[in-house]
FIMI-770063 format. One record per residue (C-alpha): x, y, z. Coordinates in steps of 0.1 Angstrom, whole numbers, plus 2048, in hexadecimal, padded with zeros to 3 digits. Each point is the difference from the previous one (the first is absolute). Layout:
BEGIN
XYZ;...
//
This chain:
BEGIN
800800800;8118227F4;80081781C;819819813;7F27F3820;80D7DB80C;7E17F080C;7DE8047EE;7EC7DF80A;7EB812815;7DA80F7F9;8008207FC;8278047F7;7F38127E2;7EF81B80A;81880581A;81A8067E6;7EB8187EC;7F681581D;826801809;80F80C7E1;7DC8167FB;80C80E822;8238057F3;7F38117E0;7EB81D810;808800828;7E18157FD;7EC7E2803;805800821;8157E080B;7F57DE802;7F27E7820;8067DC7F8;7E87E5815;80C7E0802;8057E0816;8247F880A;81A7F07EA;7ED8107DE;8218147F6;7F182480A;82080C80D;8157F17E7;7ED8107E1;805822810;8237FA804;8017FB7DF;7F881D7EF;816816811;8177F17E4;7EA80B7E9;7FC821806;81B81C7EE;82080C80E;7F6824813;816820800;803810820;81282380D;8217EF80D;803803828;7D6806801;7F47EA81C;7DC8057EE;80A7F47E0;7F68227EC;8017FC7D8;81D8177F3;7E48107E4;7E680281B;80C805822;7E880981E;7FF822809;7F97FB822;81B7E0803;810802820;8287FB7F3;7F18167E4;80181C7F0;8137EB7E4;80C80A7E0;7EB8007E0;8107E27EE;7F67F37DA;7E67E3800;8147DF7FE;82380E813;8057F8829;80B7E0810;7F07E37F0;7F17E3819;7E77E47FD;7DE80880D;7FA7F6824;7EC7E5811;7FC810828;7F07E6813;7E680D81E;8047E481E;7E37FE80E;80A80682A;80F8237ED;7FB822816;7F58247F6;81E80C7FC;80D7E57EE;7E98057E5;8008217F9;81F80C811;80D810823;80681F80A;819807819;7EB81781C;81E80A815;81380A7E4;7E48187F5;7FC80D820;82180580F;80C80C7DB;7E98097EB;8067E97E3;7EE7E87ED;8137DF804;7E77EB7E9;80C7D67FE;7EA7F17E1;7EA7E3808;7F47E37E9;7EA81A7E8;81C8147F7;8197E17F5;7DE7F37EB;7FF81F7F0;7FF7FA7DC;7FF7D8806;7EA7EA80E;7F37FC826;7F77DC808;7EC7F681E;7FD7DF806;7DF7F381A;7F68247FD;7E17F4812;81680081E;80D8217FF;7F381881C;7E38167EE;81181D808;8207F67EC;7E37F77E1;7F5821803;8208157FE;80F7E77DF;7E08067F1;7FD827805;8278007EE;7F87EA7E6;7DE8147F4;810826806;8207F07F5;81681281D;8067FA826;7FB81981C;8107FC81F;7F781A81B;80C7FF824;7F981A81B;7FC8197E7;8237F47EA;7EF7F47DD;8167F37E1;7F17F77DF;80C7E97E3;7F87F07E1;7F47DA805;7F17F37E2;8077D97FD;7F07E17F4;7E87F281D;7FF7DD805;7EF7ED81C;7F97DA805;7EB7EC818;7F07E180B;7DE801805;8017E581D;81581A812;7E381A802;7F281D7E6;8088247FB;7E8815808;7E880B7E2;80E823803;8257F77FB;7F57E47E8;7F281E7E9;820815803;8117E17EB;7FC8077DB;8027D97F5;7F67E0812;8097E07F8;7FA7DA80B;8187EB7FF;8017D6807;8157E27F9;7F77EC7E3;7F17D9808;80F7F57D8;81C7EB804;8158067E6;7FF827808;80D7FA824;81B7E67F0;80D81F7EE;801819821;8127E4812;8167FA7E0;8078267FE;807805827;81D7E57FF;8108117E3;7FF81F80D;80F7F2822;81D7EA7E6;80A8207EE;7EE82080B;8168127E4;7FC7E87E8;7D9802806;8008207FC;8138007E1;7E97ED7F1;7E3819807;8168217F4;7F98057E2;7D67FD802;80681581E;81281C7EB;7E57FE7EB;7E7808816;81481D80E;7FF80F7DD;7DC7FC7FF;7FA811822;81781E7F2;7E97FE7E0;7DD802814;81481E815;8008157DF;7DC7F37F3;7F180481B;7FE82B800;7EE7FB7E0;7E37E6805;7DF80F7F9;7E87F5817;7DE8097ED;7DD80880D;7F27DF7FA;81A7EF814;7FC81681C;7DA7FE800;8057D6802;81880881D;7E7819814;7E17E37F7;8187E580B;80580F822;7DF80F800;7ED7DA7FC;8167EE817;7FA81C81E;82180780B;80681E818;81281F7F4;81080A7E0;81F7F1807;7F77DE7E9;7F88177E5;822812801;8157DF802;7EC7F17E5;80581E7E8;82B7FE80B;7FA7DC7FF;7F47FD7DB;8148187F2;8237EF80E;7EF7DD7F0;7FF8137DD;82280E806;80D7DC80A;7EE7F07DD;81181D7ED;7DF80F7F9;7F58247FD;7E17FF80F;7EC7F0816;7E87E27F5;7E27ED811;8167E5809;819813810;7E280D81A;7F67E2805;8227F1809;802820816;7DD7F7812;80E7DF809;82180E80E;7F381F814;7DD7FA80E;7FE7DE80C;80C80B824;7EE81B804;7E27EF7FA;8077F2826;7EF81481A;8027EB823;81A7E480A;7E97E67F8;7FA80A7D7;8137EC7EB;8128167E4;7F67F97DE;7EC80E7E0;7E67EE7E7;80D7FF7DD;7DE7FE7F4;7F581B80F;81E8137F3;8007F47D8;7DA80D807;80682380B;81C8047E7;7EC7F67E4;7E481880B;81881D803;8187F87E2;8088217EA;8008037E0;8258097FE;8097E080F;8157E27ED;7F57E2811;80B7ED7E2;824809809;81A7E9811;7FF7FD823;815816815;81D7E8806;80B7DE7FE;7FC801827;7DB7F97FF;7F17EF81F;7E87E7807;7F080F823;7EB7EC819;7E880D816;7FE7EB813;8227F9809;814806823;7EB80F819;7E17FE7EE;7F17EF825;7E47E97EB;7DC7FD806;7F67F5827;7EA7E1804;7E18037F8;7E47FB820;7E87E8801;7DF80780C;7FC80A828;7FB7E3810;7F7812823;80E7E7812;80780F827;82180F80F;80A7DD810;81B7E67FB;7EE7F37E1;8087E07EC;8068007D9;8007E67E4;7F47EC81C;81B7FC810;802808829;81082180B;8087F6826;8107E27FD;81F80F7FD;8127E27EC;8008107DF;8208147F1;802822808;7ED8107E1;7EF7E37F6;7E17FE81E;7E080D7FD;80F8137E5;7EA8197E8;80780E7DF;810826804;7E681B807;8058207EA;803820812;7E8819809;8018267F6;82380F810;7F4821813;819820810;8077EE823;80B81481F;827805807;8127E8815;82380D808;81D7EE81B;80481B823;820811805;81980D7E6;8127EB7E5;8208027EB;7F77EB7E2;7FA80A7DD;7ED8177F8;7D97FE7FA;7DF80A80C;7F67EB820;81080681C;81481D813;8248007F7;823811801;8038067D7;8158157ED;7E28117F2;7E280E815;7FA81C81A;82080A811;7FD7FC825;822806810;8287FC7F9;81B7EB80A;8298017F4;8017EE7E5;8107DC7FC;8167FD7DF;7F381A7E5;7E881A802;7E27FD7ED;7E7815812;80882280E;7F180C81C;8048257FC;7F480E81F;8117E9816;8218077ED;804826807;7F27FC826;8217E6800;8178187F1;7F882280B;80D7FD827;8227FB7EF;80081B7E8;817818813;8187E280A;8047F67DE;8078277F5;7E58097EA;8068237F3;7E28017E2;7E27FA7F5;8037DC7FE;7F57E2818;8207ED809;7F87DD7FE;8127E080C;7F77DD7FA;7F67FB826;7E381B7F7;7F17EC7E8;7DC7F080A;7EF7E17EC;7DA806800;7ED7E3809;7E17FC7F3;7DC7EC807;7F17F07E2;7F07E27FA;80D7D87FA;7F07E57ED;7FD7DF81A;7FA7DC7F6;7DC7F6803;7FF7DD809;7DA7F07F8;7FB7E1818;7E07F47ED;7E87E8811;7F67EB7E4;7EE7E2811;7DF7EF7FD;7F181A819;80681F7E7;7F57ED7E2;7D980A7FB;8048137D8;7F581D80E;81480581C;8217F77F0;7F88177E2;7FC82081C;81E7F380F;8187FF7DF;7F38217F8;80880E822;8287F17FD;7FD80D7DE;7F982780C;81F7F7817;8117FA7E3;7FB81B7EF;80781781C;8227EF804;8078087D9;7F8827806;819801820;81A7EC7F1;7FE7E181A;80B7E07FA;7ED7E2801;7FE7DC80A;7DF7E5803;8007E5818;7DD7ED7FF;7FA7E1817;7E57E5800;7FD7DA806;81C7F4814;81D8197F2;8068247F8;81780A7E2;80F8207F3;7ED8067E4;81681B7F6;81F80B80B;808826808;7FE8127E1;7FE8207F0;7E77F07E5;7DB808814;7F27F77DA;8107D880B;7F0801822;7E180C7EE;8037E07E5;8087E881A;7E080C81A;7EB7FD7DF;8087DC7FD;7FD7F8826;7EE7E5807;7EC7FA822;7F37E2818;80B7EB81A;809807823;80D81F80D;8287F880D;80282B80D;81E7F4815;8117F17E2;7F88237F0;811814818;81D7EB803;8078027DE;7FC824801;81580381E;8197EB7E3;7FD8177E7;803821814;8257F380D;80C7F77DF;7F98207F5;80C81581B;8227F47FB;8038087D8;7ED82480A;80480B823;7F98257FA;7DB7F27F1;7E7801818;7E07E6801;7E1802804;7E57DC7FE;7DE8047F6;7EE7DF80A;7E47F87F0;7E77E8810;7E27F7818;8167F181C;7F47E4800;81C7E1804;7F97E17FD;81F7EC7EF;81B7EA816;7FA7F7823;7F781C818;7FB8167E5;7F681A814;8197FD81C;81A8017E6;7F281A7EB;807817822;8267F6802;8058097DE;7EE81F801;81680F823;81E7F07EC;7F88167E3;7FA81E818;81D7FD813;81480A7DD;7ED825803;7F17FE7DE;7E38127F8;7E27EF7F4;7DD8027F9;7E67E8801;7E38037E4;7E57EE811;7EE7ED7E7;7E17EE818;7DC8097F0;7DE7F680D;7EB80D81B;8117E981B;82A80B804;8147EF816;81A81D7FD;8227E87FE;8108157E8;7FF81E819;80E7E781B;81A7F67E2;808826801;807806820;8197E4803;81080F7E1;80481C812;7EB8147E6;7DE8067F7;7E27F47F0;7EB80C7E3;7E27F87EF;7FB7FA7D8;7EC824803;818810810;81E7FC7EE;7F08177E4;808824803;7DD80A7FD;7F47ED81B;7F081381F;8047E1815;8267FA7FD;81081F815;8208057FE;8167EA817;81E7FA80E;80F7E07F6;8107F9828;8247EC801;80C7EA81A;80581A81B;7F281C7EE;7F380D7DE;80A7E87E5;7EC8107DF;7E981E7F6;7E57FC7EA;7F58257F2;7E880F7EA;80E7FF7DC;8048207F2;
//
């Protein structure tokens, strides 16, 4: 297979390419987010065209990489010298890798505070954007990156500059680069905002035809044999591509994008509802740099559509749980309706590059199980298929076990956050120490300053001013002056779900409240940036459904399928909870938990199940986790074990009805610890 890029067995590889080189063509476009499962060669395909792309020429000794025939005025080593276009240093174009656990500062660059202060100078170091300048900028899981850190590469990459501004010190400079990000799905979404600030989106996964993953495997051991040889081999259809790119550069000032194309693009966006006029402007870049690419003039029906399938199937997602995608049908329709009469659609395609889409590929979730009819059968320990559901001698999963219930309507639930004040990373949840938020005091700093407290600073140095022999205007400053702000924000927790999934919760009705209730928790999570994990128990055993993630559209999949019956093993539950919870503290200390359990409190599996189901739930308190228990009991006649459940949890109890935010019943409530508060739960905004 004839390709600058080593490994193409895999779905999507294709389009991938296109969008790449499309990218790499008109920057304009506005970068690319690649969505794939591991091991389907997203990384190495982006490493791969920083080959491709043309030598740069660059002001020598410019930290910002200016172009001799175009420096930035407002370049901080500038002013430069007016140079003829072509002349300057000549260097391949950069690939600047973002790592994901990157700071502020490293990003977009530091300024040194004390120096400003004590000085008067502008002592600017560059960060990542600047050494991207001109190149490429390659995120990898940018689904992990803090939203904050999103925010700021996405603000550079559409104004094309960076600001940086500290305590009233600002420097400006050019930052105009090729955006690529990649991410698995599995690992959790972007949010619908940043997904839109992407120009392209792409889905990526690994072929299932044998002889095309024979021919990665073949090409991966030659390129570990003889890496130069390898790439030998490859150099001259890679040069060839690089003159292509140069050629699409020069076309692409002189594309005519006519009125009939743009009305398809404005109907295209207008028929498949997508929010702001963002899709229409990527389209418009987006077909024009597929004309340029195909050598063409001016823009044809084809080229629209290819840019439809690029640029609007992510932005067609607008909560975690929708599953990217776009109906062809739908879209030959609307094109047809709206075709000009200036347009060629006889013409060739846009480029040899064309792709072969599917809609419903990675993350596309599937349809839930259908329900059967209500069967009304009462909130007890019921049997199924006739088998018995207290016998206890069946597999876990296996007794009195009834096909998964599908979910009832999610709702706005109230907030639950963990007491005290955190240090993890940054979210929306819980009270936290962050390097963003309202600043409430100062402290010396430890290592570099990022955060000047400016206030505290001259109340530190002025005692000393005579001493130290200030004669002008100026504050002298030393280093021990200098004050750190610290700042409250918020932190995203992990949510752990122990879900009670037994024979006693497993009337159709109740079940389908119940998923839609852990669903609306779900969805809260997503908006404050939590992480999530599922553990569900019934029969004799309780499992971990799924482990901590930052996926809530997984825990969503795997409740959907949840099947219920049997007995009701709450100890086993707990304990596994208990499991999970110390696991996790040790990869992520700084993360605080909080447990939502959701059941009637009811136990009836293993001997003494309610005896036992007391250890566990002091063992589990002794830990000082905060929890909340969703009492699930209905009927006129409540026995009121899940509020007994709570207060051995050490936290409190709450109805179906009052976990929604609307609800006049559910007050809000402290969630109480093991000697003292242990979680909030507040009105949501």
């Amino acid at each position: 297979m004839s390709t600058p890029f080593p490994f193409t067995a895999v779905v999507g590889q294709d389009d991938l390419r296109l969008a790449l080189l499309l990218n790499a063509v008109s920057p304009a476009v506005g970068g690319v987010l690649v969505r794939g499962e591991k091991g389907t060669a997203k990384s190495t395909a982006v490493r791969a065209l920083s080959a491709l792309l043309p030598e740069v020429a660059v002001v020598p000794g410019c930290r910002f990489s200016c172009d001799p025939a175009a420096a930035d005025p407002a370049c901080p080593d500038g002013p430069h010298e007016a140079h003829e276009a072509g002349s300057g240093a000549q260097r391949p174009a950069r690939m600047v890798e973002l790592p994901v656990g990157a700071s502020e500062d490293r990003l977009v660059g530091a300024l040194d505070i004390e120096r400003a202060l004590a000085e008067g100078v502008k002592a600017f170091e560059p960060g990542l954007l600047a050494d991207a300048h001109r190149g490429i900028l390659y995120v990898d899981e940018v689904n992990l990156l803090h939203d904050h850190l999103v925010d700021l590469l996405l603000d550079a990459a559409a104004m094309g500059a960076s600001y940086v501004e500290r305590e009233g010190v600002s420097v400006r400079h050019a930052a105009r680069f090729l955006l690529v990000g990649t991410m698995n799905p599995e690992e959790g979404e972007l949010r619908p905002q940043l997904l839109d600030r992407f120009g392209l989106t792409v889905e990526v996964a690994a072929s299932r035809e044998p002889d095309q993953r024979v021919e990665v495997v073949r090409r991966r051991l030659a390129y570990d044999d003889d890496p130069a040889g390898f790439a030998a081999r490859w150099a001259d259809e890679e040069a060839a591509v690089r003159a292509r790119i140069v050629a699409a550069r020069a076309l692409l000032p002189s594309v005519r994008l006519g009125d009939g194309a743009l009305r398809q693009i404005a109907a295209t966006c207008a028929a498949f509802e997508v929010d702001g006029m963002r899709a229409d402007i990527v389209m418009a870049r987006t077909a024009t740099a597929l004309a340029a690419w195909a050598g063409r003039s001016e823009v044809i029906a084809e080229d629209v559509r290819q840019a439809a399938l690029l640029a609007l199937p992510h932005r067609r997602r607008r909560n975690p749980f929708d599953a990217p995608g776009l109906d062809e049908d739908r879209l030959d329709e609307t094109l047809e309706e709206f075709g000009g009469p200036d347009e060629d659609s006889s013409g060739e395609g846009p480029s040899d590059d064309d792709p072969d889409p599917d809609p419903d590929g990675p993350g596309g979730g599937g349809q839930p199980p259908q329900d059967g009819p209500d069967d009304g059968s009462p909130a007890g320990d019921v049997p199924a298929r006739g088998e018995p559901s207290e016998d206890g001698k069946a597999p876990a999963g296996q007794s009195g076990e009834r096909s998964p219930v599908r979910a009832g309507e999610p709702f706005r639930t109230k907030a639950l956050s963990v007491p005290g004040l955190g240090e993890g990373a940054a979210g929306r949840r819980s009270r936290a120490r962050t390097e963003h938020g309202r600043t409430i005091g100062s402290r010396r700093p430890r290592g570099t300053l990022t955060k000047l407290h400016l206030a505290a600073t001259v109340l530190a140095a002025a005692p000393h001013q005579r001493a130290r022999g200030r004669s002008g205007r100026g504050l002298v400053v030393r280093r021990d002056d200098l004050r750190q702000a610290t700042r409250e924000g918020r932190e995203g927790n992990l949510v752990l779900f122990v879900v009670d999934a037994s024979g006693s919760m497993a009337a159709r009705q109740r079940m389908g409240a119940v998923k839609g209730a852990v669903l609306s928790l779900l969805l809260d999570a997503y908006q404050r940036r939590d992480k999530v994990g599922l553990v569900t128990f019934r029969g004799s055993a309780a499992e971990v459904a799924l482990p901590p993630t930052s996926s809530v559209d997984a825990a969503a999949a795997r409740l959907e399928s949840l099947p219920t019956g049997g007995r009701t093993p709450l100890a086993a539950g707990l304990l596994k909870a208990h499991e999970v919870l110390r696991v996790e503290r040790l990869r992520d200390p700084a993360r605080r938990a909080l447990v939502v359990v959701v059941t009637d409190g009811r136990a009836t599996g293993g001997p003494e199940p309610v005896a036992l189901a007391g250890r566990a739930a002091r063992l589990f308190a002794a830990g000082q986790v905060a929890s909340v228990v969703v009492d699930c009991e209905s009927g006129p006649v409540r026995l009121g074990l899940a509020g007994r459940l709570a207060g051995e949890l050490g936290g409190t109890a709450v109805t179906l009805d009052e976990l929604r935010a609307d609800s006049i019943a559910g007050l809000v409530r402290d969630v109480q610890g093991a000697k003292g508060a242990q979680g909030t739960m507040r009105r949501a905004a």
